[in-house]
N, C-alpha and C positions, 0 to 999 in steps of 0.2 A: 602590508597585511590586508587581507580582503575578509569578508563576511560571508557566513555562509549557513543555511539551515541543515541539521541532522538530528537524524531518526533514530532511534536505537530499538535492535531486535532484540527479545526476551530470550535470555540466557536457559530459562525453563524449556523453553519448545525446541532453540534452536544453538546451531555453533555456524559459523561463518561458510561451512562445507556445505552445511545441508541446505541453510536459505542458499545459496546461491544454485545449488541442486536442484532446489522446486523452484528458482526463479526462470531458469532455462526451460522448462517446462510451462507453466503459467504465468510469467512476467511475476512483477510487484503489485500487491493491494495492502495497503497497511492503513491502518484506523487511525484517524487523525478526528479531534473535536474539530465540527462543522465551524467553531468559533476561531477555530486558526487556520481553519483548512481557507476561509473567504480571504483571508489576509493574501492568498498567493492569485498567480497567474495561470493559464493554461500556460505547459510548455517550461514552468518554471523547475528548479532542479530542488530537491531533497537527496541528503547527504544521508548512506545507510550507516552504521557502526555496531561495535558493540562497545559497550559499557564496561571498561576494566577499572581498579583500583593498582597504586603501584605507591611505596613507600620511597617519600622524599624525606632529605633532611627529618627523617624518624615521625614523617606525618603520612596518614592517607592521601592519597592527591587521585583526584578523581581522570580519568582518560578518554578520549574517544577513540576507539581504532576502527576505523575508515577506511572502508573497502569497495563504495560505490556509489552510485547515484542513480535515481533515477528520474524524467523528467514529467510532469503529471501529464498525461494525456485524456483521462477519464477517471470516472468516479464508479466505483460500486457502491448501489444501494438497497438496503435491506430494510422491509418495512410492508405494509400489508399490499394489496394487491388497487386499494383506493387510493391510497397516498400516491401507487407510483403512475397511476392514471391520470390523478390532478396535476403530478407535479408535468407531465407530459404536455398535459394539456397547457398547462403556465405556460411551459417553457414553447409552446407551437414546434415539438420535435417530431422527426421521423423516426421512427422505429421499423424496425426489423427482427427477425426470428431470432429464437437463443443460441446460445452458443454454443449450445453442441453436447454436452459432457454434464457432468459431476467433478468439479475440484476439491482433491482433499488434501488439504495442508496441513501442518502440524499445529497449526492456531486453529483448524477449523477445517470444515466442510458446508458445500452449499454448491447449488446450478445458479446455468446461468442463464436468465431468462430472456427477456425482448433488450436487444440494444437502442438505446434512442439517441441517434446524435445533435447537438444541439449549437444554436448559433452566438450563445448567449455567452458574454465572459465568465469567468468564474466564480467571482462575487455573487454575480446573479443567481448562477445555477444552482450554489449551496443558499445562499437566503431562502430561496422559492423552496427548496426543499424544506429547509429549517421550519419556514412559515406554513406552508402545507401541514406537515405534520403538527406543528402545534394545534389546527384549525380544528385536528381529525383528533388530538388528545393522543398521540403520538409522540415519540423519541425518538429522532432519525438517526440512523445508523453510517456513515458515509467510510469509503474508503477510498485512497488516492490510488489511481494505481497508472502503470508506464511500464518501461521495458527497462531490464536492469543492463549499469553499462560498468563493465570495473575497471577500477583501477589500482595502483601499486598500493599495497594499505600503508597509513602513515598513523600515527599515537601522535594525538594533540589534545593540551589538557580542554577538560570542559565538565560543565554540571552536567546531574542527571536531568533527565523529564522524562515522562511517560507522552509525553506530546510530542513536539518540536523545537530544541535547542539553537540558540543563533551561538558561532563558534567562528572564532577569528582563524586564519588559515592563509600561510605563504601562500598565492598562486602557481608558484615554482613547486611547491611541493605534489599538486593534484597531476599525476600524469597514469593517462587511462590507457586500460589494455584494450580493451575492447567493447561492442554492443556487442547485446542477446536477444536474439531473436524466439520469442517465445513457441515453441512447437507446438503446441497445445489450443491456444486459445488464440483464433485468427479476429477477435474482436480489438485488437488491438492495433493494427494495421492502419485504422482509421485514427483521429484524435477526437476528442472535446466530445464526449461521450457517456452517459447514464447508464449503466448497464443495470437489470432488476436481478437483485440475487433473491433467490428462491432457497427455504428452509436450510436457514440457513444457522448451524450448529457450532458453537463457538468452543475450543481446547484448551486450557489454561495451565494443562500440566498433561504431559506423555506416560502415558502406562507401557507396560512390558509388550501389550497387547499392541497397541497404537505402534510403538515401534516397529514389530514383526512384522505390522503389515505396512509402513508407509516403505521401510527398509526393503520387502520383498517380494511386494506386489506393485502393480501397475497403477499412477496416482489417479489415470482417470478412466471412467467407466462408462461410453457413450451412453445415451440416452435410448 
């Protein structure tokens, strides 16, 4: 048995069709606290799921069904226009123009501003964030994000968390269909990367509204 991090998407916003729907389109960004997100590496993998219950032996037993991975390549971050200047500066990144668009997901909406890519490991690049914003009386917002890759889903028991689950997992059982190549957002292309989200609006439940238009209209709206 091997070890492995997973992330569980909200049952609220989404079902396993539709994230991997807007993943095809704008890769993966999922909010992770900066205090687990430093634990990892550039490059390292998070496991997506959702969160089922299934009755054993006449008990709830909690499940993870595991449908993909994605591997961190970049961070989005949300936060005033100071913070993401200092943290630039910390970090001695190059930047470059935004990315193009308006992304609206079923969690949210927001642009995407100057990409900075940066040389610094990962640890580094969320602490410097972390501590920046504390300086400025700030809450930084981070999100991991990479290109989603699937694989055949498998039901393996595990706890919830609203963060990131470690979950034991046959190696034999992970066998992936394929990468995705995100259509949308070619900031992705590169790795180890800052990107500044701009106004950026967070969804916690789907209205009838929200639906008709993520369902019937086009997710992004160039600039």
């Amino acid at each position: 048995m091997g070890e492995i991090y997973v992330h569980y998407i909200g049952k609220g916003l989404y079902d396993i069709d539709s994230f991997v729907k807007e993943a095809k389109k704008f890769g993966v960004a999922r909010a992770i606290p900066p205090s687990v997100l430093k634990k990892f590496n550039w490059g390292d993998r998070i496991y997506l799921a959702q969160y089922i219950t299934k009755e054993v032996d006449g008990k709830k037993v909690g499940f993870a069904k595991i449908f993909g991975y994605f591997e961190i390549e970049g961070i989005n971050l949300s936060g005033s226009n100071e913070l993401k200047e200092r943290v630039r500066s910390s970090l001695n990144a190059t930047c470059v123009g935004g990315g193009g668009g308006v992304v609206t997901r079923r969690c949210g909406s927001y642009a995407i501003g100057s990409v900075c890519y940066v040389k610094n490991d990962l640890k580094v690049t969320v602490e410097t964030i972390v501590k920046t914003a504390s300086d400025l009386g700030e809450k930084a917002k981070v999100f991991a994000t990479g290109k989603l890759v699937l694989m055949e889903p498998i039901e393996v028991e595990a706890k919830f968390s609203r963060s990131v689950v470690k979950v034991e997992v046959d190696p034999a059982m992970i066998k992936v269909k394929q990468p995705i190549e995100p259509t949308k957002l070619k900031v992705l292309n590169k790795k180890k990367f800052v990107a500044h989200v701009l106004d950026y609006q967070q969804r916690k439940r789907l209205t009838k509204i929200d639906r008709r238009m993520l369902e019937n209209k086009s997710l992004t709206q160039f600039l």
